[in-house]
C-alpha atoms as one frame of an Amber mdcrd trajectory, in Angstrom:
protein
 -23.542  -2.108  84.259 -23.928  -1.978  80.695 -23.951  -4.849  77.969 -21.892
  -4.470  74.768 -23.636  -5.727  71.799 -21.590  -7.449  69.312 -23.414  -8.106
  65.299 -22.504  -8.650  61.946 -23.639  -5.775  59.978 -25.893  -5.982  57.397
 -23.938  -6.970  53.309 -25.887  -4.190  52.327 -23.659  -1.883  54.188 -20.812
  -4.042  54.835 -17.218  -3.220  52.900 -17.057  -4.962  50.003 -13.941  -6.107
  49.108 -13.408  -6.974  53.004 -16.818  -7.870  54.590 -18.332  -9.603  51.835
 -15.653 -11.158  49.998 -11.972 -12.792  50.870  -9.645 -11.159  53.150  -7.024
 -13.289  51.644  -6.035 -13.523  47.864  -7.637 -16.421  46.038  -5.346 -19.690
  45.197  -4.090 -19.102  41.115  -2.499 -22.943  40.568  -4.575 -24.991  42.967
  -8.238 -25.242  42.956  -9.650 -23.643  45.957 -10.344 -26.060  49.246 -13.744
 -24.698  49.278 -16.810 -23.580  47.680 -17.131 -19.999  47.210 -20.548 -17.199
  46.292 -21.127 -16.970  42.911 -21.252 -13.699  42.915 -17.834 -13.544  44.695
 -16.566 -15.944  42.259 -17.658 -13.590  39.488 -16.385 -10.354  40.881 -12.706
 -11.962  41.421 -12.775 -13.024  37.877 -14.300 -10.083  36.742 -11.702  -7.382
  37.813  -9.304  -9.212  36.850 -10.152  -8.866  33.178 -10.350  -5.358  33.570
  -6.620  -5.799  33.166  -7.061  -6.793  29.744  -7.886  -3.565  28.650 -11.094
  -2.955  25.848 -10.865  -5.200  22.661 -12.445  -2.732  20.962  -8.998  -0.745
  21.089  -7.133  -3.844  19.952  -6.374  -2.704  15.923  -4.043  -5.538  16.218
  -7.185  -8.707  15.602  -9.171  -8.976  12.677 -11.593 -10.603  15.013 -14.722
  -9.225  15.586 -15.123  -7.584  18.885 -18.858  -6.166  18.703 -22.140  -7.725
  17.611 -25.478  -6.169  17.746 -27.342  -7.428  21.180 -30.016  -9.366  19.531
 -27.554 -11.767  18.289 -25.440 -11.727  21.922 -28.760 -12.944  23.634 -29.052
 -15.336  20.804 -25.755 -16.838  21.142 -26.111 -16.905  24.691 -29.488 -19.025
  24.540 -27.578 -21.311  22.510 -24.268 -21.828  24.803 -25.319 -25.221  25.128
 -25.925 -26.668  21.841 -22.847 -28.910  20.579 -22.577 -28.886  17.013 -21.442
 -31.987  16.321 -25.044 -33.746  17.640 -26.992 -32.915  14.951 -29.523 -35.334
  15.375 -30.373 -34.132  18.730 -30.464 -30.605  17.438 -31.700 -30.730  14.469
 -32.963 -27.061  13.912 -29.047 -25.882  14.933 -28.032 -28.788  12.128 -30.297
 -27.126   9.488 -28.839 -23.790  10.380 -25.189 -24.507   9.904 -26.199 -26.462
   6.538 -27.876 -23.052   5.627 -24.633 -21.120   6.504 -22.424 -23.286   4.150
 -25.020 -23.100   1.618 -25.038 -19.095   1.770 -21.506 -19.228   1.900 -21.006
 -21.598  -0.958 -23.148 -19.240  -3.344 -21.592 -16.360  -2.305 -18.467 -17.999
  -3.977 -20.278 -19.258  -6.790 -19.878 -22.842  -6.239 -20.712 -25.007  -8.791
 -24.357 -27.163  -9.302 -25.890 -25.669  -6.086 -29.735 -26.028  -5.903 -32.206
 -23.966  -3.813 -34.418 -27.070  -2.984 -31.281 -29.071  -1.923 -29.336 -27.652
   0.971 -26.637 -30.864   0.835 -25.867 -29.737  -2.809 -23.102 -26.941  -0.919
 -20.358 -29.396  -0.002 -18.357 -27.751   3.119 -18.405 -27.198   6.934 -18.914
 -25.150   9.815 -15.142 -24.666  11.589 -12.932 -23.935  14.592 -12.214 -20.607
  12.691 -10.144 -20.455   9.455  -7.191 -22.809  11.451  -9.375 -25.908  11.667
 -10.819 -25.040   8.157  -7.001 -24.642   6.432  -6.606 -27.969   7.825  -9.437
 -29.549   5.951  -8.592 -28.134   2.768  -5.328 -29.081   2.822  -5.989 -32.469
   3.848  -8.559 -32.563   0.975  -5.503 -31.563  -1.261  -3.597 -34.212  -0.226
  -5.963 -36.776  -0.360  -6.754 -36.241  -3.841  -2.772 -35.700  -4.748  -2.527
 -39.370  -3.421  -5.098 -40.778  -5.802  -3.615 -39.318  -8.630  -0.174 -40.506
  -8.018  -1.454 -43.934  -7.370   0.011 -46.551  -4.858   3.726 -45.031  -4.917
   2.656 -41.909  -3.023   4.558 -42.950  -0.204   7.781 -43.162  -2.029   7.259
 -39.318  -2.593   6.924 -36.136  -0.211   3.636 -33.849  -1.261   4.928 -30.450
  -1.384   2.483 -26.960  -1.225   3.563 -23.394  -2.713   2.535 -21.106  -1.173
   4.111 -17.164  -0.706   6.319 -16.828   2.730   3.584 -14.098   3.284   0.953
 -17.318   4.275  -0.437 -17.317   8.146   1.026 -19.436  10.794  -1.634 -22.019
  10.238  -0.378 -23.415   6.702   3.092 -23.951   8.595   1.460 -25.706  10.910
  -0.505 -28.074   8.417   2.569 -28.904   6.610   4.835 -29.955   9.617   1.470
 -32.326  11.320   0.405 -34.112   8.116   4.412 -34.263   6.597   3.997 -31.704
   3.337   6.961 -29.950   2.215   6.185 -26.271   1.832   7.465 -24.519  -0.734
   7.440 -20.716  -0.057   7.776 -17.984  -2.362  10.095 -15.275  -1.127   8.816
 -11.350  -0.701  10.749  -8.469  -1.743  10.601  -5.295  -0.641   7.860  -2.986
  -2.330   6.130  -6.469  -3.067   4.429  -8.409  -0.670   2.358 -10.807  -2.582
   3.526 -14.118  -4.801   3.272 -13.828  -8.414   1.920 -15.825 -11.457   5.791
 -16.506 -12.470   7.020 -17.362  -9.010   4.074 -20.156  -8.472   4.751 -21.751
 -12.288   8.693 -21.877 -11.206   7.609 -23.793  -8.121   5.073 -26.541  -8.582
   6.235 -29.566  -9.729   4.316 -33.395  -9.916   4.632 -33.769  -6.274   2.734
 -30.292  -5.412  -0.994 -30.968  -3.612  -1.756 -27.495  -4.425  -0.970 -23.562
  -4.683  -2.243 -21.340  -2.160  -3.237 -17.712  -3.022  -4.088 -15.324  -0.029
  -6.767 -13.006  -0.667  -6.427 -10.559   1.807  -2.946 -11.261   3.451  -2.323
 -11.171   7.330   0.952  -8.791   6.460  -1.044  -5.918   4.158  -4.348  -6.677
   3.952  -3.659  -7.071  -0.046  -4.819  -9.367  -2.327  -2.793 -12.131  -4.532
  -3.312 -11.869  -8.197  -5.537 -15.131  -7.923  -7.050 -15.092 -11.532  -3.608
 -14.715 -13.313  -2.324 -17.127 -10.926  -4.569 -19.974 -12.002  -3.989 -18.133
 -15.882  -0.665 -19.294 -15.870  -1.441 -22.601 -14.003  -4.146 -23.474 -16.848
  -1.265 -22.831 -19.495   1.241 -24.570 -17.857  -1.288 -27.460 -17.912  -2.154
 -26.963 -21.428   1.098 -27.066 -22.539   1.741 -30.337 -20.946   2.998 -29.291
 -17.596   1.787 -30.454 -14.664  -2.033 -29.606 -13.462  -2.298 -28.172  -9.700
  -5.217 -27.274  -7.743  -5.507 -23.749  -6.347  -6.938 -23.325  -2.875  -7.639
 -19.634  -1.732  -7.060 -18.526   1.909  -9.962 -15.728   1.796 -10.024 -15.717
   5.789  -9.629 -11.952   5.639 -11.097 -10.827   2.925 -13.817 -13.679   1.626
 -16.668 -11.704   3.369 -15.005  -8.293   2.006 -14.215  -8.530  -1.787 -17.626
 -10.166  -2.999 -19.198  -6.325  -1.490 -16.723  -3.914  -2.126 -15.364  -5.684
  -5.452 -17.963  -8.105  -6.760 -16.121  -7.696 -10.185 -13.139  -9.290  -9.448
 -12.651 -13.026 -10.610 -11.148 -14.694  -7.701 -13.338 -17.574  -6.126 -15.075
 -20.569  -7.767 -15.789 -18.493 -11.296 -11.992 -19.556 -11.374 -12.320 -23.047
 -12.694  -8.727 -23.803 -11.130 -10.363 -23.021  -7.622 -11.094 -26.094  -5.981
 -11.547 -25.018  -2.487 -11.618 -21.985   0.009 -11.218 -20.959   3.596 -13.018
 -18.078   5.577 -13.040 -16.890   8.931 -16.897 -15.727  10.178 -15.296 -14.370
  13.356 -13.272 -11.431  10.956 -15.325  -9.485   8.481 -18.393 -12.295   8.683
 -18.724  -9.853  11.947 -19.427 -13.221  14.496 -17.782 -13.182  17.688 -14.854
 -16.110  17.794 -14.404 -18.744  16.708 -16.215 -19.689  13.278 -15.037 -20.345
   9.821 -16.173 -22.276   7.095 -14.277 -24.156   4.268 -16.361 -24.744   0.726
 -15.232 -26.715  -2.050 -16.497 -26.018  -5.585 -18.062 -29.248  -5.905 -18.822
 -32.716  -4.239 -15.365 -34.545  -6.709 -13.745 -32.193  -5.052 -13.946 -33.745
  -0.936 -12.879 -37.339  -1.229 -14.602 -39.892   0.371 -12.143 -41.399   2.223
 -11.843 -38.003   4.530 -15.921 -38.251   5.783 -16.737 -40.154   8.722 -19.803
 -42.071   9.964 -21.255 -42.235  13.603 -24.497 -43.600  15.011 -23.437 -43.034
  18.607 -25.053 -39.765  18.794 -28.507 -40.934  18.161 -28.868 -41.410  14.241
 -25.974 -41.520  11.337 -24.495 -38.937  10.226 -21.138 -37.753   8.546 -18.815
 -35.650   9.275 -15.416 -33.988   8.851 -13.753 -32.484  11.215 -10.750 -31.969
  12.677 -12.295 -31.553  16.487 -15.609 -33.169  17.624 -17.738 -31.106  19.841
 -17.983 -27.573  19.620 -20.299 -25.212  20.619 -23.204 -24.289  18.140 -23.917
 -20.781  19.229 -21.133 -19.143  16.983 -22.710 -21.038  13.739 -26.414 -19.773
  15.391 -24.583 -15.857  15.713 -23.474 -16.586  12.308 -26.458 -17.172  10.617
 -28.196 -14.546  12.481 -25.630 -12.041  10.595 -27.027 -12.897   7.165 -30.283
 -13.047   7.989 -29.965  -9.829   9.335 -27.489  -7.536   7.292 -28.551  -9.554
   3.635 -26.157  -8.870   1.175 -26.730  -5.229   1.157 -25.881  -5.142   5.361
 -22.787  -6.398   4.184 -22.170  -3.644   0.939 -23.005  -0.765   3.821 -20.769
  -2.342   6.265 -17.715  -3.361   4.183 -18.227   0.159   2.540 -18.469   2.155
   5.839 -15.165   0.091   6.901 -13.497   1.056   3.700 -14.388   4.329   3.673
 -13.134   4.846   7.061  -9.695   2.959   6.197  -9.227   5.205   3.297  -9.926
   7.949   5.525  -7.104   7.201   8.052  -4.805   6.511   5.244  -5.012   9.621
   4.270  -4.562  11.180   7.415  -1.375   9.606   7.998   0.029   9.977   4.778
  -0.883  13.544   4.968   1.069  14.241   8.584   4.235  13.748   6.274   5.477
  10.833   8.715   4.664   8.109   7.210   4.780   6.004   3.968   1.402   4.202
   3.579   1.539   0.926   2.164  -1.999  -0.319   1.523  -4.660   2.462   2.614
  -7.924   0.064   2.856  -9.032  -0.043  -0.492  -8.858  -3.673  -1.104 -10.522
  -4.628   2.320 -10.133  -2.346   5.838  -6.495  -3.043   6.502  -3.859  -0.316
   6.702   0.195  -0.790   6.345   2.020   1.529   7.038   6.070   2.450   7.907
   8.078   5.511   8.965   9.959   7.393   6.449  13.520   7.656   6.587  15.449
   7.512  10.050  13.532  10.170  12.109  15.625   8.607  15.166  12.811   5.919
  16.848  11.248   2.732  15.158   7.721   1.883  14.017   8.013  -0.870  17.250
   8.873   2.390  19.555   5.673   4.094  17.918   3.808   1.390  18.765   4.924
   0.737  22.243   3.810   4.616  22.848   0.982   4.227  21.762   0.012   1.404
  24.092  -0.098   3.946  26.614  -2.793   5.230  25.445  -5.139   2.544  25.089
  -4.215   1.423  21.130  -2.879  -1.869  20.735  -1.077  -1.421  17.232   1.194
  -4.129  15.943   4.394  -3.280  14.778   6.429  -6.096  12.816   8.827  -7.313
  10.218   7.360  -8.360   7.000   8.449 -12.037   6.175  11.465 -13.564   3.553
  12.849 -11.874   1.894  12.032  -8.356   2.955  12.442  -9.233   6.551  14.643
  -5.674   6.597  11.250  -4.124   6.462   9.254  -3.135   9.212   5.386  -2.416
   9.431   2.678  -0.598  11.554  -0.677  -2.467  10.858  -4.313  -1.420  11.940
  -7.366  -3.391  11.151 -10.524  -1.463  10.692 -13.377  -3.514  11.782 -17.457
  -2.693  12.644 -17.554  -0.780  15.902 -14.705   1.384  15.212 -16.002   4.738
  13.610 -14.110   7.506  12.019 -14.499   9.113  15.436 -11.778   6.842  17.069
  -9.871   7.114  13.917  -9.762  10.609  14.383  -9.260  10.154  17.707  -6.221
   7.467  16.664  -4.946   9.886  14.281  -4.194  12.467  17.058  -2.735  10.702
  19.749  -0.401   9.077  16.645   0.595  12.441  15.936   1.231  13.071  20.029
   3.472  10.021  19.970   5.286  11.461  17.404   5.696  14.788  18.843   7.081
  13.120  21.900   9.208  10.256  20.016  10.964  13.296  18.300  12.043  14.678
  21.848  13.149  11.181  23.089  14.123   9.680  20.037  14.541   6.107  21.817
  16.406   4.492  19.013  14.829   1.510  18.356  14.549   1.026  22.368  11.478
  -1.137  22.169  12.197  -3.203  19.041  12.471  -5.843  21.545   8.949  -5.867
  22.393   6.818  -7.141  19.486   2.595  -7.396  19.892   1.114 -10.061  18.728
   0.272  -9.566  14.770  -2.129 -12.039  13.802
């Protein structure tokens, strides 16, 4: 008689999706009855990001989506800090102080010293969102105060071009401004010096001027801007603040175009925005917002706790948050300097231009901004070759680009775009390599010539 012997085989050999993990499909809306392997846990979550696709194909973000490893391991050492206890992390405190100090100078802010780090007056943000919010709120503030104690007898208004990110929309309708946009036309996709002086009126917080817009990638004539602001003023008009929106392009135009007069060396420039996690190469989400000078924050918007172990201010719009993108940050200008930056920003530019070129050269398209100002390219179809720039970029999806297509804003909304954003990590290779599958797409739109079919289906354009 002989004896069957029954065993469960060894994980090294056993199947893996059957033997070692779930025969069943995890629960999505409920948390799971019981505890699971971490390493099963990981694996579930793990292929199903693969379904994401690679972010590094995603010319739709100007978020950064590489980092050198050094500062990876350094952010990830530093998942725990929260920024907003500074006196239990002290050293992480100092560092972020350091960033808005570094950032302030790069703008030119005024009476900074290098023996006083508090002499910068800004913040570490939530991105350029939470940082819009802070200088728009500082706006405000200091509108009030001027107006006196009938403020609330009036409604604040802010011009701004209808060309402005979803964020300034967004400030407007939670802290009841009235915005005031300035229409686009087609051919022209900035605000000018004769549209803002139109505008503003005694109830106006402030003007903002984009430098690097969301739509383009161009840059708003900021100096004649606040030109025809200070002559308005001088003249007896009224006198408005400008705040500039350099999200895009703040860590861009001081290394390609260092000559251009557009931050504090504007006297009208009382405060600006940028986003570390676009061309300040950090991983999301970090921005900072600066103000030219400590007259320029009021008072009345910095708080005081002791709760966390020792008083300190602060002004934000969230409380904790973590510190590692502020430590990934600094780590950044420590390590590029401000010629890491020249060479990068260059190399981007260079490669922009080089793409431009390439598709204004295949005869198939009309190229609206070719990455000179900072490593944006817009560009649209010319004439009716029988598809739409949203069925070029739905083809393209199919091979791996994500490459928003979209309508530019009032009033050239009869305008439609293609839009790629050139950022570290992709090299002239892939834009070669972007170049000819563009050119495939074409070949193969030309045979279908869908119409339009896809207009319907519109990628996200941030």
């Amino acid at each position: 008689m002989s004896h069957r012997h029954t065993h469960t085989p060894a994980p090294s050999i056993a199947p893996a999706y059957t033997g070692r993990l779930f025969m069943a499909p995890i629960p999505r809306l409920r948390m799971p009855d019981e505890s699971m392997d971490p390493q099963a846990a990981y694996r579930f979550i793990h292929d199903e990001l693969m379904l994401d696709g690679s972010s590094r194909l995603n010319l739709a973000t100007f978020v950064t989506t590489w980092m050198d490893p050094e500062a990876e391991k350094l952010m990830a050492e530093t998942f725990d800090k929260n920024m907003i206890d500074k006196d239990e992390y002290p050293a992480t405190a100092a560092i972020e102080q350091r960033c808005v100090c570094m950032v302030a100078d790069l703008f030119h802010a005024e009476g900074l010293r290098d023996d006083d780090p508090s002499s910068a007056i800004g913040v570490s943000t939530v991105g350029s969102s939470e940082a819009v919010m802070l200088g728009g709120l500082a706006m405000s503030w200091r509108w009030r105060k001027k107006v006196g104690d009938g403020w609330r007898q009036r409604k604040p208004n802010l011009v701004m071009g209808s060309n402005v990110q979803v964020v300034w929309e967004k400030f407007c309708r939670y802290f009841d401004v009235e915005p005031i946009y300035l229409p686009m036309e087609e051919g022209r996709y900035v605000i000018t010096p004769e549209q803002v002086v139109a505008a503003v009126n005694e109830d106006t917080i402030g003007v903002v001027a984009i430098l690097g817009t969301t739509y383009t990638g161009e840059l708003e004539p900021i100096a004649e801007i606040c030109a025809a602001l200070d002559q308005l003023a001088a003249d007896g008009g009224v006198d408005v603040p400008v705040h500039v929106d350099a999200a895009s392009g703040g860590f861009v135009v001081p290394f390609l175009h260092p000559e251009l007069r557009w931050d504090f060396r504007l006297p009208r420039v009382v405060s600006i925005n940028v986003s570390g996690h676009k061309y300040g190469l950090t991983y999301p989400g970090v921005g900072f917002v600066v103000w030219r000078a400590a007259a320029y924050l009021p008072d009345e918007l910095v708080f005081r706790v002791n709760y966390l172990g020792g008083d300190m201010p602060t002004f934000t719009l969230n409380f904790s948050k973590g510190g590692n993108q502020v430590i990934g940050q600094y780590y950044n200008f420590l390590r590029l300097g401000r010629a890491g930056y020249k060479q990068v920003m260059t190399s981007l530019s260079e490669t922009a231009r080089w793409l431009g070129d390439q598709l204004r050269n295949s005869e198939h398209f009309e190229v609206i901004t070719d990455g000179s100002a900072i490593p944006v390219i817009a560009f649209r179809l010319k004439g009716d070759p029988g598809y739409t720039e949203f069925d070029v970029s739905h083809a393209l999806r199919s091979f791996g680009w994500q490459v928003p297509a979209y309508t530019m804003p009032d009033d050239a909304k009869d305008v439609t775009v293609l839009r790629v954003v050139v950022r570290e990590g992709f090299s002239t290779d892939l834009a070669r390599a972007l170049k000819d599958d563009t050119l495939t797409v074409l070949k193969n739109l030309d045979e279908l010539k869908p119409n339009g079919h896809f207009d319907g289906v519109r990628p996200f354009a941030h």
